[in-house]
Wavefront OBJ file of the C-alpha trace (Angstrom):
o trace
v 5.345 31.816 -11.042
v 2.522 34.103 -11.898
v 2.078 37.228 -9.981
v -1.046 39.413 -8.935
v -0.192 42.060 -11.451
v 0.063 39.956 -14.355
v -2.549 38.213 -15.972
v -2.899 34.596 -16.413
v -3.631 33.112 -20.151
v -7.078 32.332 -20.311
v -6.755 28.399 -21.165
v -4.198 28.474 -17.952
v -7.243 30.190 -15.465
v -10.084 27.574 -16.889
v -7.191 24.406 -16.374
v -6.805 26.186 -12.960
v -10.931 26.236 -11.907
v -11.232 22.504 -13.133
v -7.692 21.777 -11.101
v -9.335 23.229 -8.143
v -12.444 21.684 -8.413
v -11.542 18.149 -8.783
v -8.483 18.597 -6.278
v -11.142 19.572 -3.467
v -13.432 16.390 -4.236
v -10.182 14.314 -4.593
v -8.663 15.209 -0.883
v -12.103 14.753 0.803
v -12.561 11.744 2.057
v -12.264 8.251 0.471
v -12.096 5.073 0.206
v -8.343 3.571 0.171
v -6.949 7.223 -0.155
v -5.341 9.285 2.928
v -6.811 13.102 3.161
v -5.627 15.597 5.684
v -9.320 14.946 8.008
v -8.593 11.485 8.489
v -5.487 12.223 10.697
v -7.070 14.248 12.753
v -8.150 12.450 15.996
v -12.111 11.791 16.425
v -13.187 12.927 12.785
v -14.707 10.000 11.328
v -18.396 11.154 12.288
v -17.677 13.883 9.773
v -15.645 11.214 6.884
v -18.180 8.429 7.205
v -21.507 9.720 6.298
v -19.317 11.582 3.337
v -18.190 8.763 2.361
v -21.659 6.969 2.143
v -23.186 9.481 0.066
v -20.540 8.863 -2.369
v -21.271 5.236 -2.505
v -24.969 5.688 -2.876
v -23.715 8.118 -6.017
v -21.521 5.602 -7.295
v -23.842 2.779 -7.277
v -26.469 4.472 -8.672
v -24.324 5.630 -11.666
v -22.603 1.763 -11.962
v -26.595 0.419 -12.016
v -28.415 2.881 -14.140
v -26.067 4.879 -16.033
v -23.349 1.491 -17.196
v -26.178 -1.370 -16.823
v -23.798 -3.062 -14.024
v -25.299 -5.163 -11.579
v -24.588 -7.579 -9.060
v -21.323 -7.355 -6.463
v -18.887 -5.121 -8.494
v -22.198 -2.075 -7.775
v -21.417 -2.042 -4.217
v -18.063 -1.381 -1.906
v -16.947 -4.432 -0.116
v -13.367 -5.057 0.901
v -10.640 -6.528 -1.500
v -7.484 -4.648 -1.120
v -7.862 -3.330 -4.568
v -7.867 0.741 -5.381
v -8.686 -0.150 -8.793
v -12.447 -1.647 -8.766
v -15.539 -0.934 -10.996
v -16.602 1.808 -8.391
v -13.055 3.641 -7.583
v -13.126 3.718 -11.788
v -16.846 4.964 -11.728
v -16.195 7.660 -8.269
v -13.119 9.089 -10.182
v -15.249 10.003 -13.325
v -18.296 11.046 -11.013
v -15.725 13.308 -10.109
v -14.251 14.294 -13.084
v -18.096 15.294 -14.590
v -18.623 17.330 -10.961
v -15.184 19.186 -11.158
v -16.329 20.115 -15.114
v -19.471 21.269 -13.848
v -17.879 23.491 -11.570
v -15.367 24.696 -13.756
v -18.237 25.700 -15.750
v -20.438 27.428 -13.178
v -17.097 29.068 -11.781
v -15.861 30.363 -15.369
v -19.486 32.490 -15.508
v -18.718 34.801 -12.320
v -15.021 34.507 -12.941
v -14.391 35.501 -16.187
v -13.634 38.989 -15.025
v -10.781 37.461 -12.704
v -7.592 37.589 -14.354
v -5.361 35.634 -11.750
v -5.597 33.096 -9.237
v -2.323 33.571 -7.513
v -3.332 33.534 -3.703
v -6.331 30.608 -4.480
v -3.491 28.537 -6.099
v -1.279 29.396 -3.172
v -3.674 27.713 -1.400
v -4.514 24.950 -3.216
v -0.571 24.342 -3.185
v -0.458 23.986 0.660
v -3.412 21.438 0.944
v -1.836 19.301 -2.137
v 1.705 19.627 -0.226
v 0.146 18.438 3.122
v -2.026 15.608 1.909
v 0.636 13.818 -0.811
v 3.373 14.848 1.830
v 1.273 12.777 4.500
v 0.914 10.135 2.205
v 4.247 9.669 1.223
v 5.002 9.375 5.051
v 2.652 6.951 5.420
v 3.499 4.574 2.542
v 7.370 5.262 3.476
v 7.347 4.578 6.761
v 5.252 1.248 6.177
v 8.721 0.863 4.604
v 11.132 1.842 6.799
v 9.336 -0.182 9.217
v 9.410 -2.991 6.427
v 5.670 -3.796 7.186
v 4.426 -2.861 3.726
v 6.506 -6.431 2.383
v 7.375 -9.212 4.594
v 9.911 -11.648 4.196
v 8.459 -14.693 1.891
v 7.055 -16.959 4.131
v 7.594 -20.740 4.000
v 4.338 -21.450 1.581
v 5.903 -19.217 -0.572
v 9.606 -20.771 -0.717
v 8.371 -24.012 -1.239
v 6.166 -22.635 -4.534
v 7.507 -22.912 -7.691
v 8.306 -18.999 -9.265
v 5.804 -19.730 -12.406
v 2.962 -19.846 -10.349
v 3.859 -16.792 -9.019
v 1.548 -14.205 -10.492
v 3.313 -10.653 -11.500
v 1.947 -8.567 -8.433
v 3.342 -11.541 -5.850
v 6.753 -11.718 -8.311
v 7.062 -8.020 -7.219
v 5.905 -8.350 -3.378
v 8.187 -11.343 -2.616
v 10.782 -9.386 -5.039
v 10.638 -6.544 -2.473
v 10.777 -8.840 0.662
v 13.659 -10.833 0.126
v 15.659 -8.125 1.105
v 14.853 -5.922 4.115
v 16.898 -3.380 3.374
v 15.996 -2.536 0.085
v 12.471 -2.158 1.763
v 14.195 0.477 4.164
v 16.089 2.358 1.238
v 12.936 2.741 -0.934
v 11.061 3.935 2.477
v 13.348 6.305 3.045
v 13.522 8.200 -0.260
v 9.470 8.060 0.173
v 10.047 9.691 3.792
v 12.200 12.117 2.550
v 10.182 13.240 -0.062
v 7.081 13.703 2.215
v 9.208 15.410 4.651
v 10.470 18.369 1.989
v 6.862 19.537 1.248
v 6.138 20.424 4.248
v 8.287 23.490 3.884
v 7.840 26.200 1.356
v 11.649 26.480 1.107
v 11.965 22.579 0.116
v 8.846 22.024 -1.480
v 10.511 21.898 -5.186
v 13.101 20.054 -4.219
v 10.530 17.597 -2.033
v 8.286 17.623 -5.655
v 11.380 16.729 -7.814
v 12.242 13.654 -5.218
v 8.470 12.603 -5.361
v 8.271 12.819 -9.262
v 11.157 10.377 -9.382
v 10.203 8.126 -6.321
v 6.227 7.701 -7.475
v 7.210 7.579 -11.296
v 8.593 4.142 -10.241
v 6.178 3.015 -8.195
v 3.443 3.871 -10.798
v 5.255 2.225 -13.474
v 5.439 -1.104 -11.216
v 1.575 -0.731 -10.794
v 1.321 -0.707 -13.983
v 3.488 -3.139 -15.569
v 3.247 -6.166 -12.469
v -0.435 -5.536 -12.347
v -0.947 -4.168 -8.828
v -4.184 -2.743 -8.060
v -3.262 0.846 -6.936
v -3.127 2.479 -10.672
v -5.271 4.905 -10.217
v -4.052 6.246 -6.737
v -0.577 6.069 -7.581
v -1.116 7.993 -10.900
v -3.380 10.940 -9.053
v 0.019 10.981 -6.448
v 2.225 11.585 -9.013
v -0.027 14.089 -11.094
v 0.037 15.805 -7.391
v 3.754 16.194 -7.844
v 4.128 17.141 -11.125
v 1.435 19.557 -10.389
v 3.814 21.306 -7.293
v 6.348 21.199 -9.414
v 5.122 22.796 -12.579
v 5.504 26.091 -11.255
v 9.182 25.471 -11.287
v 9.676 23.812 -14.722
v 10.805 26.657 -17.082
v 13.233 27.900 -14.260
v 14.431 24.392 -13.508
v 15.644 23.929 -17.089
v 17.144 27.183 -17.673
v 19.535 26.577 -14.560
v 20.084 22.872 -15.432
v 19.823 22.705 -18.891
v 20.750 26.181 -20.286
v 23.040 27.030 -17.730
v 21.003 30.609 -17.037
v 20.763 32.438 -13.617
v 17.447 32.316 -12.498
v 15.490 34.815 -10.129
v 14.111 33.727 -6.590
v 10.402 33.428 -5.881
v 8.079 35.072 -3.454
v 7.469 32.171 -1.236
v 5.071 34.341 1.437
v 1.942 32.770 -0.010
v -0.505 31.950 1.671
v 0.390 34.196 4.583
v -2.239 35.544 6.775
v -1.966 39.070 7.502
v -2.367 39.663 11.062
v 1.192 38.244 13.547
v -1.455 36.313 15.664
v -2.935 34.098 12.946
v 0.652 33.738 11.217
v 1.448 32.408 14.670
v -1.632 30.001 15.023
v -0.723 28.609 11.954
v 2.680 28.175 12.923
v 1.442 26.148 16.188
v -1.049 24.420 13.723
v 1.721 22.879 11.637
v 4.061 21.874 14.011
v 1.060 20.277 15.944
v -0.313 18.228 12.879
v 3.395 17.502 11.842
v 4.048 16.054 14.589
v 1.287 14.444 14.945
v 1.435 12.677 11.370
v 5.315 11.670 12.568
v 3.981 9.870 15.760
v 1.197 8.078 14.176
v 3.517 6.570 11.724
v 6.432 5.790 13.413
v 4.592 4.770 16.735
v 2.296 2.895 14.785
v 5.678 1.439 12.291
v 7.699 0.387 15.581
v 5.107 -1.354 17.098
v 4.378 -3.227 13.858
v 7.889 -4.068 13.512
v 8.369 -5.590 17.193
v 5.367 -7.905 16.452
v 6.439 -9.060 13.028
v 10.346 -9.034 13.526
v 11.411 -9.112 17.537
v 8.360 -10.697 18.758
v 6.564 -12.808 16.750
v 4.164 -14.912 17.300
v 4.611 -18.051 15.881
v 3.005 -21.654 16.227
v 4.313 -24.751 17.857
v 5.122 -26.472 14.581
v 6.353 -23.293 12.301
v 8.277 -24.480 9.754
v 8.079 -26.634 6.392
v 7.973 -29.911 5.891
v 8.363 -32.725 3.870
v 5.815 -35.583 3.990
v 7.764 -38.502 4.410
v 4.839 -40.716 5.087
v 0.729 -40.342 4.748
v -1.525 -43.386 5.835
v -5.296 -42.857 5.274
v -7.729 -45.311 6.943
v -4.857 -47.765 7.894
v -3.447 -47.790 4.067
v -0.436 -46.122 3.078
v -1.007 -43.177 0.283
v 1.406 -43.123 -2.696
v 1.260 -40.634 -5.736
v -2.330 -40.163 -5.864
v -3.045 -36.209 -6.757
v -4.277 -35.372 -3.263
v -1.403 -36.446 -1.007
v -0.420 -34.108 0.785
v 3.386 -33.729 -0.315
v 4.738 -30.516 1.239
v 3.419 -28.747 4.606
v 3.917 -24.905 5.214
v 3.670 -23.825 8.805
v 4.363 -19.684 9.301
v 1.298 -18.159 11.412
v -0.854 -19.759 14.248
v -3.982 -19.343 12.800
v -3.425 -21.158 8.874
v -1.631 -24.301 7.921
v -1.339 -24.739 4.024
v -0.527 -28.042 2.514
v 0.556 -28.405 -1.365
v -0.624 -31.833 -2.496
v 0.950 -34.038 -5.115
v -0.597 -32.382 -8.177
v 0.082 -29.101 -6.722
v -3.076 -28.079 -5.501
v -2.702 -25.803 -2.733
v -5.207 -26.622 0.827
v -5.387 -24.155 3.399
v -7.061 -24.988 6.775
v -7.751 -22.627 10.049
v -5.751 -23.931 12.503
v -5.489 -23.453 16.999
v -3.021 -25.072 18.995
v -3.565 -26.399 22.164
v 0.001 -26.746 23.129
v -0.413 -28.834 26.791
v -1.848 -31.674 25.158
v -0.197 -31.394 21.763
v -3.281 -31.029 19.302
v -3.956 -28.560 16.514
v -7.209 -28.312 15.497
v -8.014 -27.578 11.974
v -11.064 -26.116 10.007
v -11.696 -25.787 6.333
v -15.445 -23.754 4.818
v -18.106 -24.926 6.726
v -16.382 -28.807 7.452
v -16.670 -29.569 10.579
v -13.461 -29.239 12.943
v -10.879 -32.067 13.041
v -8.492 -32.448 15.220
v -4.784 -33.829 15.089
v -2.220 -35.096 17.836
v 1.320 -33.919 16.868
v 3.948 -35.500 18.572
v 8.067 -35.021 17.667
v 10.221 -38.495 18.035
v 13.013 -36.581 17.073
v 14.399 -32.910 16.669
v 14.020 -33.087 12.685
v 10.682 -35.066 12.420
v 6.505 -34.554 13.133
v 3.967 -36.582 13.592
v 0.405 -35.747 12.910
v -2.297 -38.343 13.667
v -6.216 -38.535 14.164
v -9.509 -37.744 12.341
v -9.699 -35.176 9.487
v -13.024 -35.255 7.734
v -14.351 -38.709 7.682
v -10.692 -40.517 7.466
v -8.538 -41.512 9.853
v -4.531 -40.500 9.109
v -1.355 -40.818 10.353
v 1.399 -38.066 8.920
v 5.007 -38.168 9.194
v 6.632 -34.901 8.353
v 10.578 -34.111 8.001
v 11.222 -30.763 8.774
v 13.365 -28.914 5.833
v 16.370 -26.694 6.870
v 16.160 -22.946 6.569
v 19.386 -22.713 5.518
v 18.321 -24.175 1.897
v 16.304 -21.712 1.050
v 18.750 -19.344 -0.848
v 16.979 -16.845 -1.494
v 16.793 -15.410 2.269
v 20.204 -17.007 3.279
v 22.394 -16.149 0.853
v 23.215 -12.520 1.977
v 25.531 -9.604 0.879
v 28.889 -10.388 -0.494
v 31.454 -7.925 -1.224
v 33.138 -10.078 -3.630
v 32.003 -12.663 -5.670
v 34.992 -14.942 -8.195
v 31.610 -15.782 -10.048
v 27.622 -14.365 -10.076
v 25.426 -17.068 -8.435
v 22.672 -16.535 -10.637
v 20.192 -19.185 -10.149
l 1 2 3 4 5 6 7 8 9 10 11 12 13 14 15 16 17 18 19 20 21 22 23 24 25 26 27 28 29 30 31 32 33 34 35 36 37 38 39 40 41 42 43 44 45 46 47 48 49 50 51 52 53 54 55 56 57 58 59 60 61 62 63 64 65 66 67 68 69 70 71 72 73 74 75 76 77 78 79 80 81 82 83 84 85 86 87 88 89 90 91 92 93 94 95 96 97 98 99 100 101 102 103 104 105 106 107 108 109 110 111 112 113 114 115 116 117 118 119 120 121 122 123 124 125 126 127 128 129 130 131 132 133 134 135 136 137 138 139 140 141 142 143 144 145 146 147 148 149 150 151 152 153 154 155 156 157 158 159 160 161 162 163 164 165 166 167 168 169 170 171 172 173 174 175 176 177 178 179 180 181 182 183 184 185 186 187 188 189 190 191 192 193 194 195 196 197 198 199 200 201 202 203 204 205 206 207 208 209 210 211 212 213 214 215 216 217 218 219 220 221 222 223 224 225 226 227 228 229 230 231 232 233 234 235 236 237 238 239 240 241 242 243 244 245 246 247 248 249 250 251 252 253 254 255 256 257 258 259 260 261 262 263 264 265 266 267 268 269 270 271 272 273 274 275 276 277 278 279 280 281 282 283 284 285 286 287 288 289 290 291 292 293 294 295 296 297 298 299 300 301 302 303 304 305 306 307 308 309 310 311 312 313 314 315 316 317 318 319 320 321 322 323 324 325 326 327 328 329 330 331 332 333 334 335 336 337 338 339 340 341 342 343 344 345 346 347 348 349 350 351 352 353 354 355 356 357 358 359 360 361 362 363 364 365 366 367 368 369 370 371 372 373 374 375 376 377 378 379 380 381 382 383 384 385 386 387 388 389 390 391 392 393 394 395 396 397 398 399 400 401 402 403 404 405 406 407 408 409 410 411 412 413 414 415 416 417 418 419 420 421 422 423 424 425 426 427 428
């Protein structure tokens, strides 16, 4: 670690300015990111406007500076952090934190350290990646991030899967693999909170987010860019640390402490304030999340709310207009039931139909709505434990369903379970 009384190298000050510059503009407010204002209570009159202005930037660069037009120029909700415009806002930023690299290295040329300013910059890159590790890992721990595959997806074949749903439904067939990853993510958020900790918090994120940036990448999930500016965070709190961490693990050499009183304000009453202000927002973060996680958790796991005919099914039987339906394409073949408010039907040639669905469970209908169709609406009735049937208008035809419910207990993948000792891998 550099010290006031020695000089930095001249390429390490001007990768310092830029570091600083596009840091700043990185944990203000955005989009899909977390940032240390948006978990304070009450503060999204400041975040939103912010937040605007950078849209009007970005679209204005997407339409006149790349020749873009049409939806991808403008922000609109697809669970994606790696759009046209979050590629476009992280080079707007790039350019800005070069241009103020630039205008900085003019005054500061004359400055030949940045120890305290990096000191800093440390704590507000420790805070925000350790609340976002917390966030992400407790969406874990709480295994809300991945849910268990529901019944539309057991009853699809895997090469239809596409890589990013190979790697969710991967993650939620087993709970507590969900809970182990969560917990190294926890942990790691935890650690840089503390000055003591925070190399040892960096070195568990570098290895945690390493992964999770190489599954991005290689299953195709849309968080690339985030995921990569997370773990540039952590090699970035770590660096400091690198030539002593291989000369005590590598080449077995003693090593010197570090002065870890930076940033430290000089006068007792603000060293106490900031004391108070830590533990408050600390705490704070750690009640959002795991408020927010167990509550999440009761409604998915201990109370959930499921429909009057969750399940899957078999179509046994499908008469349209008073004829019975055979092969043809758009039979419905297999029914998945796993939320009140969708029922999804794969048909013969595998086409997959979702409609809306509400029960109205005292006089056994469901009524079901697909685009702008008009609403139909279905009697179900059960003449035995194992069977369903569906009857009444749906669009302009007049059917008569008879489902067979299939058993839980075939699906292996959530039944088969943990096994101490297996004679021979089931491998299927």
């Amino acid at each position: 670690m550099y010290t006031e009384s020695k000089p930095w190298p001249f390429p390490l000050r001007v990768l310092f300015r830029f570091l600083f510059c596009y840091y700043v503009l990185y944990m203000l407010p955005a989009h899909g990111t977390a940032n240390l204002l948006g978990t304070v209570p009450g503060t999204s009159w400041l975040s939103l406007p912010y937040m605007r202005m950078w849209d009007g930037v970005e679209t204005w660069v997407a339409v006149h500076a790349f020749h873009l037009s049409g939806e991808i120029t403008t922000r609109f909700a697809t669970g994606s952090g790696d759009t046209t415009l979050h590629y476009i806002e992280t080079l707007c930023k790039i350019v800005v934190a070069f241009v103020g690299m630039a205008i900085w290295s003019v005054p500061g040329r004359r400055q030949m350290e940045y120890t305290r300013l990096h000191a800093w910059l440390r704590l507000f890159v420790r805070y925000t990646l350790g609340t976002t590790m917390l966030g992400y890992g407790f969406a874990k721990v709480f295994p809300l991030q991945f849910g268990t595959p529901g019944f539309l997806r057991l009853l699809e074949p895997y090469g239809e899967f596409s890589p990013m749903g190979s790697l969710w439904w991967f993650m939620g067939a087993s709970l507590p693999y969900i809970v182990f990853t969560g917990s190294a993510e926890v942990l790691g958020g935890m650690l840089l909170f503390f000055r003591r900790t925070t190399t040892l918090g960096a070195l568990v994120c570098v290895a945690v987010i390493s992964n999770i940036v190489a599954l991005n990448f290689f299953y195709d999930v849309p968080v690339k860019l985030y995921s990569s500016h997370l773990l540039i965070m952590a090699v970035f709190l770590l660096a400091p640390d690198l030539k002593r961490l291989i000369s005590m693990l590598v080449l077995n050499r003693p090593v010197e402490p570090v002065d870890l009183s930076l940033p430290r304000f000089a006068n007792r009453k603000l060293r106490i304030g900031a004391v108070a202000v830590q533990v408050l927002f600390l705490g704070n973060v750690l009640y959002g999340e795991i408020h927010g996680g167990w509550q999440g958790y009761q409604a998915r796991y201990v109370h959930p709310q499921r429909p009057a005919l969750y399940g899957a099914y078999d179509v046994e039987s499908y008469v349209r207009n008073g004829q019975e339906v055979g092969l043809e394409p758009e039979r419905p073949r297999k029914v998945a039931i796993d939320n009140p408010a969708v029922l999804a039907v794969r048909t013969m040639d595998d086409t997959i139909v979702r409609y809306g669905s509400k029960y109205d469970e005292p006089n056994g209908t469901i009524t079901l709505t697909q685009g702008k169709s008009a609403p139909s609406t279905l009697t179900y009735s059960r003449p035995d434990a194992e069977h369903v049937v569906l009857a009444g208008k749906l669009g302009a035809d007049t059917i008569s369903a008879r489902l067979k419910k299939i058993d839980e207990k075939k699906f292996l993948l959530l039944n088969r379970g943990f096994h101490w000792i297996n004679e021979r891998p089931l491998n299927r």
